[in-house]
PLY file of the C-alpha trace (Angstrom):
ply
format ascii 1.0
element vertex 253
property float x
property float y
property float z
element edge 252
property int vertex1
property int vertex2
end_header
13.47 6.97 -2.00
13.31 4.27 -4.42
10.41 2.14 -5.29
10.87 -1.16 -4.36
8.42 -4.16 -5.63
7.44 -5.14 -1.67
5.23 -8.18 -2.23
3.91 -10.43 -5.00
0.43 -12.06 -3.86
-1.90 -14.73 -5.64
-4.88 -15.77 -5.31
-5.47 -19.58 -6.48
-8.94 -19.71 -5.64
-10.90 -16.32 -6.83
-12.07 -14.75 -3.33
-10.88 -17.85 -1.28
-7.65 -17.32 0.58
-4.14 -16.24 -0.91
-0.39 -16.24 -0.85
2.93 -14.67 -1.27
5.40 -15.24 -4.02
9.16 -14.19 -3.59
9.16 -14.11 -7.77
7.29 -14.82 -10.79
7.48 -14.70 -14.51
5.13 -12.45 -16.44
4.12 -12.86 -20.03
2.85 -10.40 -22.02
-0.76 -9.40 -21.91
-1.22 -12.20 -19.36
-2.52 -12.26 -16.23
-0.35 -12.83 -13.07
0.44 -16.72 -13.31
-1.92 -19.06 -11.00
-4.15 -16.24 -9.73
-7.84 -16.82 -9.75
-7.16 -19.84 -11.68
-10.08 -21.33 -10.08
-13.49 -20.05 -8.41
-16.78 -21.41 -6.73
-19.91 -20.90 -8.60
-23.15 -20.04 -6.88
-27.06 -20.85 -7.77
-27.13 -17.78 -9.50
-23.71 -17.98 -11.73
-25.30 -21.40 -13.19
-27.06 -20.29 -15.61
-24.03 -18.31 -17.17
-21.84 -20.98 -16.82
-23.86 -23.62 -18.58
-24.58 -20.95 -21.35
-21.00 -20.63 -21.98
-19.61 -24.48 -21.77
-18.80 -26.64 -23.87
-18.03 -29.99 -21.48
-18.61 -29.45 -17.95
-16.67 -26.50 -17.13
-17.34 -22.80 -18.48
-14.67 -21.26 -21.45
-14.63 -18.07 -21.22
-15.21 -14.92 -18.56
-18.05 -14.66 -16.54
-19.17 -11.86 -14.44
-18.33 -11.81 -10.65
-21.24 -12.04 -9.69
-21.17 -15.81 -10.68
-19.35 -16.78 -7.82
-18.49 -17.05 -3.78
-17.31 -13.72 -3.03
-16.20 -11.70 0.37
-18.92 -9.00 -0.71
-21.98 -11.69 0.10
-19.86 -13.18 3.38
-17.01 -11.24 5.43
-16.59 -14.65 6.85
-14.91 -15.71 3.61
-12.81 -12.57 3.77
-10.77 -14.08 7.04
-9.67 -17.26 4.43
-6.09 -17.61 4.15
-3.72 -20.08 2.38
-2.34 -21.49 -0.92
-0.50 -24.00 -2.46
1.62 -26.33 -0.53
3.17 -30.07 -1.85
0.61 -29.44 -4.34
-2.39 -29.41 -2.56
-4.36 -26.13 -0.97
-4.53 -25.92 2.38
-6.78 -23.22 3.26
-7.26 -21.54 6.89
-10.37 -19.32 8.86
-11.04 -18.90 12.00
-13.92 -20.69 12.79
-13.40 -23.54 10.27
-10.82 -26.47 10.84
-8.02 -25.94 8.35
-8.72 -27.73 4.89
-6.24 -29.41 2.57
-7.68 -30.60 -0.89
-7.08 -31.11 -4.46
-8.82 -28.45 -6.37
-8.87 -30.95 -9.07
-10.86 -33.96 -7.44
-12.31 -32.33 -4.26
-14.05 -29.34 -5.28
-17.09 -30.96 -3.34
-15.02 -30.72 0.30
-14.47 -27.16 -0.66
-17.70 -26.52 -0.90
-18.89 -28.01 2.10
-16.23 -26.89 4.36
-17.57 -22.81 3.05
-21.23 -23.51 3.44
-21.16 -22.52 7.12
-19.35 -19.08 6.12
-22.19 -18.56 3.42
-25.55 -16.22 4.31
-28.51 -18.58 4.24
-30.13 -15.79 2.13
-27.25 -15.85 -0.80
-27.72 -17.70 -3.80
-25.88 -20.85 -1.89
-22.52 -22.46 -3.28
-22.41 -25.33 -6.29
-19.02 -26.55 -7.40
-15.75 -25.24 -8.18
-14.44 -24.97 -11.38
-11.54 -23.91 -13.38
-12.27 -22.59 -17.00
-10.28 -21.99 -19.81
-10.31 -18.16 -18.24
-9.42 -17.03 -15.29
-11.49 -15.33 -12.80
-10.71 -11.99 -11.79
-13.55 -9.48 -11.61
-12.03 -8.01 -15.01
-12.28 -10.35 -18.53
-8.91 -8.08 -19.47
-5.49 -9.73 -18.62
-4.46 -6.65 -16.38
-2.48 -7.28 -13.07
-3.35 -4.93 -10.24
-0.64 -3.09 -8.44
-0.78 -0.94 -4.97
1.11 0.91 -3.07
1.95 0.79 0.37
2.71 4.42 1.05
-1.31 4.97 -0.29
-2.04 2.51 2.42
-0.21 3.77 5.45
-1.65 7.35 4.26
-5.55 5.62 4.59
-4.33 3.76 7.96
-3.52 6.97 9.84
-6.43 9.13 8.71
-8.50 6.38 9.79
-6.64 5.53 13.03
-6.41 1.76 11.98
-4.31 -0.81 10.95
-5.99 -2.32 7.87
-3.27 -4.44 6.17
-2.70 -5.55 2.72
-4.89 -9.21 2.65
-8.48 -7.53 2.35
-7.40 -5.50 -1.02
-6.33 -8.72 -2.65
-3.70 -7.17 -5.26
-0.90 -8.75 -7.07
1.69 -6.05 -6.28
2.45 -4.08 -3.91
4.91 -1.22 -4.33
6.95 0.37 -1.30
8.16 3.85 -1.67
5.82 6.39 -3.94
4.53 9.19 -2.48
0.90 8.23 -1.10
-1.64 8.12 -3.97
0.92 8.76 -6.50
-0.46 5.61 -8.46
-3.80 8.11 -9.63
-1.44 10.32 -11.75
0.27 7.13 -13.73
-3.09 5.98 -16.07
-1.37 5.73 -19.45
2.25 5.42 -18.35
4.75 2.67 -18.14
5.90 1.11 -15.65
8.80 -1.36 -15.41
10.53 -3.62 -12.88
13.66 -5.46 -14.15
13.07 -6.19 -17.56
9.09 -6.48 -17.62
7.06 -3.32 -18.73
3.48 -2.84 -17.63
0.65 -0.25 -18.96
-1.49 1.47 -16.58
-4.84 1.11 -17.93
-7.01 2.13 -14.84
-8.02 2.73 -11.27
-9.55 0.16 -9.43
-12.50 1.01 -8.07
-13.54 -0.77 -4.61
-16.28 -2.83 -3.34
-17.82 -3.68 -0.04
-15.42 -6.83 0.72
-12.65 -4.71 1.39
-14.73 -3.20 4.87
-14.24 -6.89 6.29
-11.07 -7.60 8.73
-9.35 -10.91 7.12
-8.07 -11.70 10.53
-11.75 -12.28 11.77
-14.05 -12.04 9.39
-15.95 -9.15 10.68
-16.87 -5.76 9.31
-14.68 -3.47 10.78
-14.87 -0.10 8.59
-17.42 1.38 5.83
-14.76 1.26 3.41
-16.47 2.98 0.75
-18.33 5.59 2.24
-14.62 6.06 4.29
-12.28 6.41 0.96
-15.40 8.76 -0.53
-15.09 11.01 2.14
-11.60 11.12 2.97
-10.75 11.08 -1.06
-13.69 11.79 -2.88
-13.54 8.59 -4.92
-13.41 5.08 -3.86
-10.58 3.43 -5.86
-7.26 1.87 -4.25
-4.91 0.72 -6.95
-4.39 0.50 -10.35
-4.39 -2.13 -13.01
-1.53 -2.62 -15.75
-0.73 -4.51 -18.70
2.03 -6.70 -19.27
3.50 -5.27 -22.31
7.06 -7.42 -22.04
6.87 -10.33 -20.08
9.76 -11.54 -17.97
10.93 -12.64 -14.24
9.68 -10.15 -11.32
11.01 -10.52 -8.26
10.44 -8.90 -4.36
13.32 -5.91 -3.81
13.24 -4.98 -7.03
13.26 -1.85 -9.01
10.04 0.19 -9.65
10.24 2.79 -12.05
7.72 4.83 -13.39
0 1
1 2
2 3
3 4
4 5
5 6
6 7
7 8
8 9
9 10
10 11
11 12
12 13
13 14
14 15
15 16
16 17
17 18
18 19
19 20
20 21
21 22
22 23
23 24
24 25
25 26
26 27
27 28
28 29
29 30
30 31
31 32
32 33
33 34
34 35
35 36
36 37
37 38
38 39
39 40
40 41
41 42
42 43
43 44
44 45
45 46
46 47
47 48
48 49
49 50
50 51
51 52
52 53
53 54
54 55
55 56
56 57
57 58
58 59
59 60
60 61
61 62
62 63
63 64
64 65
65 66
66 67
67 68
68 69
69 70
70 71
71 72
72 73
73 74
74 75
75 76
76 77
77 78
78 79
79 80
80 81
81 82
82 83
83 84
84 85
85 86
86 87
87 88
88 89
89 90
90 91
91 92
92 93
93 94
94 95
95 96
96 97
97 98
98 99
99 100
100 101
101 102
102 103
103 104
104 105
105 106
106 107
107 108
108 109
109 110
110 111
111 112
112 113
113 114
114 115
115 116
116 117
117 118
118 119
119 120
120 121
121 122
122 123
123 124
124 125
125 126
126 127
127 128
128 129
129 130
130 131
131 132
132 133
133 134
134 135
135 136
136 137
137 138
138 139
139 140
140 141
141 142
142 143
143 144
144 145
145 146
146 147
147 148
148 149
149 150
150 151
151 152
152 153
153 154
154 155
155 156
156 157
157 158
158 159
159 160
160 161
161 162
162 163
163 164
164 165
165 166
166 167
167 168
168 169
169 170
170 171
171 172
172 173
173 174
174 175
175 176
176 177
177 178
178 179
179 180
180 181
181 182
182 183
183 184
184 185
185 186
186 187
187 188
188 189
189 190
190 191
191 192
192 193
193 194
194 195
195 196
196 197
197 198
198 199
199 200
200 201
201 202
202 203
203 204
204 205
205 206
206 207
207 208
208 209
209 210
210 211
211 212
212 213
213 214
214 215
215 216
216 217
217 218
218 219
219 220
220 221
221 222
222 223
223 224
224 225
225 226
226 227
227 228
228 229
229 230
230 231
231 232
232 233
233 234
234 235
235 236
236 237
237 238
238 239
239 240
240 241
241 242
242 243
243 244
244 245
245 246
246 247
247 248
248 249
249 250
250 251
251 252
């Protein structure tokens, strides 16, 4: 069977909803375009992000742990949504759907998440969007999974767990389940881009929250340890030549 690039996702807002692309350019050693662009500090990422600004907004990486993420609230886990007539419109469950500029109503956004926040965690502040952008690694690596892996986890666990709560950029249909582990090193290349597998990504406990209700539904760590013996889904990659991507194309490894 042939690999097949099966979906292209983005996530505008780091940890707060997402959305599908049909195609998308890459650039060498670049990060998928538009994804974590932006990201919601907390009380406890101030202090690093007024350590590394220059006027009002942070310029370069901070750590995750700076921000709003689904590993403090599964509530947040259950956001959905992206861009639309250039505005976000985000979507949860218990919330009334929002639809803001990122670039004048950070405030709403943080409001409208406040209820999905733990009283206990460092509470939310603003959102910002720094001359970085904010995935959990400061390296320009996109991260790529596979679908077979996932339908392989799915039966031995005897439950649907989708793609949404893994947050990747790629997904790839039609590798032999966990095939991915064997490719650190190699290239991989769909239409004209080439990408660099640098590493496995290892998990956290966001991805044991259901993003259709915000719940923990599965010890997602302890469950890939024990059914594995590691607890990494996916790999990252390098863009090593940049160029257009698009979904039903050719993976080759």
């Amino acid at each position: 069977m042939t690999a097949r690039l099966a979906h292209i996702r983005r996530h505008p807002i780091k940890s707060v909803g997402g959305e599908g692309l049909d195609r998308v350019t890459l650039a060498a050693a670049r990060r998928l375009p538009g994804d974590r662009e932006w990201a919601v500090l907390t009380e406890s990422g101030e202090r690093n992000a007024q350590a590394s600004q220059t006027g009002g907004e942070p310029d370069r990486w901070l750590p995750k742990s700076c921000f709003v993420r689904g590993v403090s609230s599964p509530q947040v886990q259950a956001i959905s949504g992206g861009w639309s007539n250039g505005h976000l419109v985000l979507r949860q469950p218990t919330q009334a759907d929002l639809v803001i500029d990122p670039e004048t109503e950070g405030d709403t956004l943080v409001a409208w998440l406040r209820p999905l926040w733990p009283a206990e965690a460092p509470a939310p502040t603003r959102l910002v969007r720094g001359a970085a952008i904010w995935t959990d690694q400061k390296w320009p690596w996109i991260s790529i999974l596979s679908l077979s892996s996932l339908a392989d986890l799915e039966a031995r666990t005897g439950q649907a767990l989708g793609i949404h709560r893994w947050r990747g950029n790629l997904w790839v249909d039609g590798w032999t389940p966990w095939a991915e582990r064997g490719l650190i090193g190699r290239i991989l290349r769909i239409g004209d881009v080439e990408l660099r597998v640098t590493q496995h990504i290892g998990r956290c406990e966001a991805t044991s929250a259901n993003t259709d209700t915000g719940e923990r539904d599965i010890d997602m760590l302890a469950t890939l340890e024990r059914l594995y013996g590691h607890t990494d889904f996916g790999i990252f990659a390098e863009v090593v030549t940049g160029g257009a991507i698009a979904l039903g194309d050719e993976v080759a490894a």
